[in-house]
C-alpha positions as CSV (number, residue, x, y, z in Angstrom):
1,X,63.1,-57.4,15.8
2,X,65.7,-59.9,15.1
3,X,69.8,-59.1,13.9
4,X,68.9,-58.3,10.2
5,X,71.2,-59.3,7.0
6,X,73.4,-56.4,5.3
7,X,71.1,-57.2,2.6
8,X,67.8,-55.1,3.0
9,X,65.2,-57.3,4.1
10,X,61.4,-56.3,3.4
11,X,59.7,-59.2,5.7
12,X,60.9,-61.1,9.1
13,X,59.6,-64.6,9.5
14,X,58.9,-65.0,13.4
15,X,58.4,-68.7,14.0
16,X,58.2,-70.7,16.8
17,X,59.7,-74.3,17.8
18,X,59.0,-76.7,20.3
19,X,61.6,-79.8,20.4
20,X,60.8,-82.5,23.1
21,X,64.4,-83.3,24.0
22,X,67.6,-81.6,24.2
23,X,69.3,-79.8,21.1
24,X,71.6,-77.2,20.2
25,X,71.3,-74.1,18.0
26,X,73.6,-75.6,15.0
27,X,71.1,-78.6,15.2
28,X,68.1,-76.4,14.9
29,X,70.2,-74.8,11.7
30,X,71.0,-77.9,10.1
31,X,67.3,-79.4,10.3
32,X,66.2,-76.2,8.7
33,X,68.8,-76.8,5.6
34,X,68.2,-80.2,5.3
35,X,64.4,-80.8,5.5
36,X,63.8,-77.8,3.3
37,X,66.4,-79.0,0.8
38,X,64.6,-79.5,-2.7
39,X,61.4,-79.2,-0.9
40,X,60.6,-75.7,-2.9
41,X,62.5,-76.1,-5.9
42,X,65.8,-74.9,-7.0
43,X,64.2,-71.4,-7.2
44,X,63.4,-71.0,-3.4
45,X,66.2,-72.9,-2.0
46,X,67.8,-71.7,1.1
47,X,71.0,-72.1,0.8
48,X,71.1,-70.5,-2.7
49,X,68.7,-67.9,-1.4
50,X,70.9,-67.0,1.4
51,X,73.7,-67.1,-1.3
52,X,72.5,-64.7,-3.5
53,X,71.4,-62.6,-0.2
54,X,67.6,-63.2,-0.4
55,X,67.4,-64.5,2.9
56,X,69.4,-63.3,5.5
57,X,70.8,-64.7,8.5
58,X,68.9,-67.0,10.2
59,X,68.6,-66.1,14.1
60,X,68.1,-68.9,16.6
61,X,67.0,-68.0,20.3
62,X,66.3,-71.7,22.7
63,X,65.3,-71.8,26.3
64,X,65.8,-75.4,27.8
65,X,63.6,-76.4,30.2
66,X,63.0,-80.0,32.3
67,X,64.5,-81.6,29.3
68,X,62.7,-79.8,26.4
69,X,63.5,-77.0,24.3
70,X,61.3,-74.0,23.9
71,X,62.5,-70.7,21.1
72,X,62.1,-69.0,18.3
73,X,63.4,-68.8,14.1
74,X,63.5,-65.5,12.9
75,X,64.5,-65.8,9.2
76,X,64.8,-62.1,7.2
77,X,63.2,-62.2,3.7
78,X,63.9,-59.8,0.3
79,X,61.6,-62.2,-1.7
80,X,58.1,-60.6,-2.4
81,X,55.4,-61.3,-0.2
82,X,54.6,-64.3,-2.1
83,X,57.6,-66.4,-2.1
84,X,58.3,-65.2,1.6
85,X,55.1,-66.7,2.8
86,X,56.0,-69.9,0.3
87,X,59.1,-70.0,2.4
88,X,57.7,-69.7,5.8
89,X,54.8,-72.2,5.4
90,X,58.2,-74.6,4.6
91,X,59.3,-74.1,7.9
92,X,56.3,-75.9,9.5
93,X,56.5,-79.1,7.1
94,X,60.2,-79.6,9.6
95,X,59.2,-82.7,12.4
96,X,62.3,-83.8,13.8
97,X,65.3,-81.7,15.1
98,X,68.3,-84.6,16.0
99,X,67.0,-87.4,17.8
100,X,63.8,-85.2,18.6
101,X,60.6,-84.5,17.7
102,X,59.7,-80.8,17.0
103,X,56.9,-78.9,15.8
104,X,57.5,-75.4,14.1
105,X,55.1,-73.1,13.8
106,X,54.9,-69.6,11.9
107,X,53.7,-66.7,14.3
108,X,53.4,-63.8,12.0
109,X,55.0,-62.7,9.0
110,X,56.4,-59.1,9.9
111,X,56.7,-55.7,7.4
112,X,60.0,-54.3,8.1
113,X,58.6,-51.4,6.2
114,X,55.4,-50.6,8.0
115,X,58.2,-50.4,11.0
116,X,59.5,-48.2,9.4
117,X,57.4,-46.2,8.3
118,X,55.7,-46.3,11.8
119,X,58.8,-44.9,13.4
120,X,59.3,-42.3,10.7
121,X,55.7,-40.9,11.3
122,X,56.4,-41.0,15.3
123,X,59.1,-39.6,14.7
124,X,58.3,-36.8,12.7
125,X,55.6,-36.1,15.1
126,X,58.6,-35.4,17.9
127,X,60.2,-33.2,15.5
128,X,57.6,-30.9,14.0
129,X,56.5,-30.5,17.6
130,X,59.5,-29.1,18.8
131,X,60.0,-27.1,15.4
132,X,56.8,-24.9,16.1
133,X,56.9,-24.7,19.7
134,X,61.2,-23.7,19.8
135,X,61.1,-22.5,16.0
136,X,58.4,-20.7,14.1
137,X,57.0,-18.1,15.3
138,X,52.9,-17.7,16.6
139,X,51.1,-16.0,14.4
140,X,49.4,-14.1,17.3
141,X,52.9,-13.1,18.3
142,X,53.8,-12.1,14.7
143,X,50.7,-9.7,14.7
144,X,51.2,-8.1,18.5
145,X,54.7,-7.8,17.6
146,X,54.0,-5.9,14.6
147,X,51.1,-3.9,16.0
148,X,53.5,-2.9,19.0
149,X,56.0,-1.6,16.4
150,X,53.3,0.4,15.1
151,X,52.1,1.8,18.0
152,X,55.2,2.6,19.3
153,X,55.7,4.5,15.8
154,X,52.9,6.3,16.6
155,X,54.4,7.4,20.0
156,X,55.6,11.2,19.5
157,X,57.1,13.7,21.7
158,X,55.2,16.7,22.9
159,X,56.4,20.1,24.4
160,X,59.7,21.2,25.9
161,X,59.1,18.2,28.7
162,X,59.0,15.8,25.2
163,X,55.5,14.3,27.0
164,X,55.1,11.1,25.0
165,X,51.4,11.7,23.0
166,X,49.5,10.4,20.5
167,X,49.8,11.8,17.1
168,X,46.6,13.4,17.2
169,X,47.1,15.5,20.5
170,X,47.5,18.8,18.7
171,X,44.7,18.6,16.1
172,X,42.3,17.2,18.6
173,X,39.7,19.5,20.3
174,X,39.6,17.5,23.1
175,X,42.4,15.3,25.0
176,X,42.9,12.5,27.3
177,X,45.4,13.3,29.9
178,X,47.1,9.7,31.6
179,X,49.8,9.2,34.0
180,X,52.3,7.5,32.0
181,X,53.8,6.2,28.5
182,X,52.6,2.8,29.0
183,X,49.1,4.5,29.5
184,X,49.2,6.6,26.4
185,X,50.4,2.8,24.6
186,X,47.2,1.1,25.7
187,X,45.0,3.9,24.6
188,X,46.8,4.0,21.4
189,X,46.0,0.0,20.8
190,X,42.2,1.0,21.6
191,X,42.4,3.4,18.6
192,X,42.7,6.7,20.7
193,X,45.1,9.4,19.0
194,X,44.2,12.3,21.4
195,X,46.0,11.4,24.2
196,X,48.9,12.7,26.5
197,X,50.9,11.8,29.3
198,X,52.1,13.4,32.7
199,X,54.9,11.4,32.8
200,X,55.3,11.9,36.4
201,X,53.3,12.5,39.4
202,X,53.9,16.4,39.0
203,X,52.0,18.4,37.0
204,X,54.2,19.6,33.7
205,X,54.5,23.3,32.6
206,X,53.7,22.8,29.1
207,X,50.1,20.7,30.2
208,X,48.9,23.7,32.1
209,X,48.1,26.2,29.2
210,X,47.6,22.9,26.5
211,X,44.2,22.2,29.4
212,X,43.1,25.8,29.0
213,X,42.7,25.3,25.1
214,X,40.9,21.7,25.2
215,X,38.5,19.7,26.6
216,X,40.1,17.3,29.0
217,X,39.7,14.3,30.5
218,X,42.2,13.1,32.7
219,X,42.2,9.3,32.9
220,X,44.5,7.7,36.0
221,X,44.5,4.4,37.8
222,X,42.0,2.9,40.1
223,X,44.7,3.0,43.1
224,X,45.6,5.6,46.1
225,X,48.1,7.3,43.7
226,X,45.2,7.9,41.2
227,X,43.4,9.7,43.5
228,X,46.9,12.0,44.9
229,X,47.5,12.5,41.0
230,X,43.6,13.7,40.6
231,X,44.0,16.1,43.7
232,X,47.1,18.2,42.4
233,X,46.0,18.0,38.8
234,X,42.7,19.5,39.5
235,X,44.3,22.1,41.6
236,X,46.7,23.6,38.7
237,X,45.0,22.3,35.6
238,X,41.8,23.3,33.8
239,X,40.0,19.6,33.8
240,X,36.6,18.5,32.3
241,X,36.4,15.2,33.2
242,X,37.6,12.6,35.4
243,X,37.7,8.6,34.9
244,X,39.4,6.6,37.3
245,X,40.5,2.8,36.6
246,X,38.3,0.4,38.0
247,X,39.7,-0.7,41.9
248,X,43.2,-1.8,41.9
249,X,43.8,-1.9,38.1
250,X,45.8,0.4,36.2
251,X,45.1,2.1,32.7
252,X,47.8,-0.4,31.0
253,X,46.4,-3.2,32.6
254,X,42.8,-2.4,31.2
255,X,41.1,-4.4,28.3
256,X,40.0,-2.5,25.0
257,X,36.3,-3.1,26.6
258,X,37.4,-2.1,29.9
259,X,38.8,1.1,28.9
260,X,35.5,2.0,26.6
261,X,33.1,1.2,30.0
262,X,35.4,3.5,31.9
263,X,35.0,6.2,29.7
264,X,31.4,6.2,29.6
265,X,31.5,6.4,33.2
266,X,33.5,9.8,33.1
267,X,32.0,12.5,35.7
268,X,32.8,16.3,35.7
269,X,35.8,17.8,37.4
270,X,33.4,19.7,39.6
271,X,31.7,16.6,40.9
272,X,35.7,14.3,41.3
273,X,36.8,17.4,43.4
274,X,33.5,17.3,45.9
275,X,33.8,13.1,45.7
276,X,37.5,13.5,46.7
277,X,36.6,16.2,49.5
278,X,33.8,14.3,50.9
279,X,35.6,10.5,50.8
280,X,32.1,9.0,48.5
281,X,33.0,5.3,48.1
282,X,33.6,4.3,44.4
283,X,31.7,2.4,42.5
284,X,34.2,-0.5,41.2
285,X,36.9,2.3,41.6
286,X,35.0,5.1,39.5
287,X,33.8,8.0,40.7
288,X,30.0,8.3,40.3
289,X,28.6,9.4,36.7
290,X,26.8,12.6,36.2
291,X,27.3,12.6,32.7
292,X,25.4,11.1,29.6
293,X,26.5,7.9,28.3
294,X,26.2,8.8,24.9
295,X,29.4,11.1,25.2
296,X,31.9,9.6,22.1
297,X,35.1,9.1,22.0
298,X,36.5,7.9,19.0
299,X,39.7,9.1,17.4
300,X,39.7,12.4,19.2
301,X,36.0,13.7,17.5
302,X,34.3,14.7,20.3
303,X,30.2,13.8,20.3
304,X,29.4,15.0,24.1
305,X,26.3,15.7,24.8
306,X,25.7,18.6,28.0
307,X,26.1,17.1,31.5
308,X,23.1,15.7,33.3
309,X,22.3,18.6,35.7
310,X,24.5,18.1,39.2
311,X,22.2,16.7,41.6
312,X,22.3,19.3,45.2
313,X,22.6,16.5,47.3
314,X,25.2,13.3,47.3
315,X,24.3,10.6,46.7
316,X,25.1,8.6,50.4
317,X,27.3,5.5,50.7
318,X,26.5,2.1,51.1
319,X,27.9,1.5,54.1
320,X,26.2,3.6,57.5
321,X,25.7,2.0,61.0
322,X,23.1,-0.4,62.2
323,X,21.0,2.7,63.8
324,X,21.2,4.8,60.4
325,X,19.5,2.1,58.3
326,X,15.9,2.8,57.7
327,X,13.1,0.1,59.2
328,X,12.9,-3.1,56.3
329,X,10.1,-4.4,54.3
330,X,8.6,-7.4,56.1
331,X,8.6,-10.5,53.8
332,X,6.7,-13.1,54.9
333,X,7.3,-17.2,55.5
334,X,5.3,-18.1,52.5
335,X,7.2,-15.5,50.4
336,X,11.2,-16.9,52.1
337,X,9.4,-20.3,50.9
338,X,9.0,-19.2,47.3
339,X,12.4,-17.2,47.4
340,X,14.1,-20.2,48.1
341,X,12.4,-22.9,45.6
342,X,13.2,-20.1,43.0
343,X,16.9,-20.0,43.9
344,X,17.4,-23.7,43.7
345,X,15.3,-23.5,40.3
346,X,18.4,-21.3,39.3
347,X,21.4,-22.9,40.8
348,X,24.0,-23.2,37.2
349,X,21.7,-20.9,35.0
350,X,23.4,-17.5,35.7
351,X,20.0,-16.7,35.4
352,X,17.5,-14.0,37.4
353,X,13.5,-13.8,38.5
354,X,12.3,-10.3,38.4
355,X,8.9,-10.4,40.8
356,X,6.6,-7.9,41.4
357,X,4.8,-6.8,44.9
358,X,2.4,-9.6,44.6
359,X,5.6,-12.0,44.2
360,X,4.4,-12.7,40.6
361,X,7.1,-13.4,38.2
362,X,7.6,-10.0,35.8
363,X,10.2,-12.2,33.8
364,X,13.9,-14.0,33.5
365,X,17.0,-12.5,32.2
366,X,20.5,-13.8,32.6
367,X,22.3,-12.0,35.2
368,X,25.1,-10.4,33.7
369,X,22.2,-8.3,32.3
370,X,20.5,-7.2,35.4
371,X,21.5,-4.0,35.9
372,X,21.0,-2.6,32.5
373,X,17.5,-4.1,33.0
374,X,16.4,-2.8,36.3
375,X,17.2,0.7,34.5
376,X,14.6,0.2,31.9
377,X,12.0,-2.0,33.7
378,X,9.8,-0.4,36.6
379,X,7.9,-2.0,39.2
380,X,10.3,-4.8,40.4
381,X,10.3,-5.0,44.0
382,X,12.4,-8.6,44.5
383,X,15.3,-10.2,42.5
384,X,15.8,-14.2,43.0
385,X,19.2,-14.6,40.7
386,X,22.2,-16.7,40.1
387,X,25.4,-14.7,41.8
388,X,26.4,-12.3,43.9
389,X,25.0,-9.3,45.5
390,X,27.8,-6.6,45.6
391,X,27.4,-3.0,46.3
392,X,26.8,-2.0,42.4
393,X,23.3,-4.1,43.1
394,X,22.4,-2.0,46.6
395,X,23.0,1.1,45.2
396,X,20.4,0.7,42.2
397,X,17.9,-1.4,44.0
398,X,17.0,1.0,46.6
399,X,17.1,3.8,43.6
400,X,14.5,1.8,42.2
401,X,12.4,0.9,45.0
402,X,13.1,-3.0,45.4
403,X,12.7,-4.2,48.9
404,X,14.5,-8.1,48.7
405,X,17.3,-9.5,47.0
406,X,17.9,-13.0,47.1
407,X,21.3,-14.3,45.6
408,X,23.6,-17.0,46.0
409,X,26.1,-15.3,48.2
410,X,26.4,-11.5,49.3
411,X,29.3,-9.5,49.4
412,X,27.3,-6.9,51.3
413,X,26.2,-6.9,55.5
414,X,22.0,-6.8,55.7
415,X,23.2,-4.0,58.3
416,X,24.5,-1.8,55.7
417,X,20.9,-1.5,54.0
418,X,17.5,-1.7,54.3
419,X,17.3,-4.0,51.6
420,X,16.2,-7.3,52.6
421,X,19.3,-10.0,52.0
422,X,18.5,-13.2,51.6
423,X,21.4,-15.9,50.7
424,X,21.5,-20.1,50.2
425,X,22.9,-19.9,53.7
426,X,20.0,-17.9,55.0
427,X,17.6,-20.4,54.4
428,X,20.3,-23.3,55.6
């Protein structure tokens, strides 16, 4: 954009000359003046225009090169849109610059005000960016922040150790008993009142005698010190149940869902102390269930339903040596044929093949619901699906009787089971 008159100028006139000779700027003015003059009437004359502000300075800009000269007029306009355009079509009726011939003509007529307004909505772009991501606050913030305050409100201080608890810990009949405050905070969010804190690795007085009068479950991170914290508890305390964080995650770090599953999966103090004695692997860092998942807990109301009867011998682990593993199920070539076409039928579906004995297809479900299924379905005795085989998987297919598994990948030996393992690499 050409230097613009103090006057405010609504339009630019960009036009271009071409002279074949050699002039200079006050030339270029001059022929402008005096070709136009009386050429539009006393109304639209220049000079008087320019006089009365109208039309603002007129910018010259010339490039000489092997004897002609090459530039451009740019003429700033208050007139309407109109007598602007009047104005510029004048400036192509000029023919002779000097000595020279020229020929002027008009490139564009420009909206100083769509400029403008361009730059004003860029620019208000820039500064209602940086307004909500430096100023106002998210509205997800606004709501954690306010739920935390909350929370922390409901945060009281129990016995002569002031054990942060939930404010249902003294009317509830039964308790959860965690590790720290930050644990009882969690719980809190997930809408559990009946809860309590050790607030230490050591076993306080005051939680001793508050055991004896409730039902308890102690609830303590999926981690070595989980397990140390279990031991001493259970050896002082009257406990019910037990739920250990899945592997490697702790009780704060736990999602509401997370925290719900592990609850579920609570086992009796009786079975934690022979599962700590014994060294039985976890299951995804939880002690094995002998329970019945339609125990409740919401609130602190207790719904549990009488323990499924202990079983007299332990379940064994996964893992066992080569020679311990029991002789496999022989699958024939035509059946690692139809494994495999069924596998690449699922590549990207997340989806699973339940077949029979006969290797006839029993029906499809996506993965993520597999085990639940196998619980309710009988009579599988392969799984083609889309994932991973992981202990979890081992454990419940030889409960049920399945003699292949046939996954993507396998995050479990063939050695460790007599399970047949088949993988993509396996048929590679």
């Amino acid at each position: 954009m050409g230097k613009i008159s103090q006057v405010s100028a609504k339009y630019i006139i960009h036009t271009s000359i071409n002279i074949e000779g050699t002039v200079d700027r006050p030339d270029i003015i001059g022929a402008i003046f005096g070709q136009t003059e009386g050429l539009l009437g006393s109304d639209l004359e220049l000079r008087e225009l320019q006089k009365s502000g109208r039309i603002g300075r007129i910018e010259v800009n010339t490039d000489i090169k092997a004897g002609k000269t090459d530039g451009m007029i740019i003429i700033p306009s208050s007139l309407d849109k109109t007598e602007t355009a009047i104005v510029a079509a004048a400036m192509e009726t000029i023919q002779r610059i000097g000595p020279c011939n020229a020929k002027v003509k008009v490139q564009k007529l420009e909206d100083v005000r769509i400029s403008k307004r361009n730059f004003v909505i860029q620019r208000a772009k820039e500064l209602l960016k940086f307004f909500t991501e430096n100023e106002l606050p998210d509205s997800q913030e606004m709501a954690e922040e306010v739920s935390q305050s909350v929370r922390m409100g409901e945060v009281v201080e129990w016995g002569r150790e002031r054990l942060p608890a939930g404010p249902g810990i003294n009317d509830s009949e039964e308790i959860i008993l965690c590790e720290g405050r930050a644990d009882v905070l969690s719980l809190l969010k997930c809408g559990f009142k009946n809860v309590i804190a050790l607030n230490g690795t050591s076993v306080p007085e005051s939680i001793i005698p508050l055991c004896a009068a409730k039902v308890v479950t102690l609830f303590v991170d999926g981690d070595r010190g989980g397990d140390l914290i279990t031991r001493e508890v259970l050896d002082v305390a009257e406990i019910d149940f037990v739920v250990k964080a899945p592997d490697g995650k702790e009780v704060e770090e736990l999602t509401q869902k997370e925290i719900h599953k592990a609850l579920r999966g609570r086992i009796t103090a009786e079975q934690a102390k022979m599962d700590l004695k014994d060294g039985v692997p976890t299951r995804n860092g939880q002690l094995k269930p002998q329970y019945s998942r339609q125990d409740s807990y919401r609130g602190g109301e207790r719904n549990v339903r009488a323990p499924v009867a202990q079983q007299q011998t332990m379940t064994q682990p996964v893992a066992r040596t080569a020679s311990a593993v029991a002789p496999k199920n022989v699958v024939s070539d035509e059946q690692k044929k139809k494994f495999k076409q069924m596998l690449d039928d699922l590549v990207g579906t997340r989806g699973a093949y339940l077949l029979d004995g006969s290797m006839t297809m029993l029906g499809k479900v996506p993965s993520t619901e597999l085990q639940g299924t196998l619980r309710s379905v009988k009579g599988v005795q392969a799984i083609v699906f889309d994932g991973s085989i992981t202990r979890d998987l081992i454990l419940l297919a030889e409960k049920n009787g399945i003699h292949s598994l046939v996954a993507m990948d396998s995050k479990v030996k063939p050695v460790e089971t007599k399970i047949n393992i088949y993988t993509m690499q396996s048929f590679s």
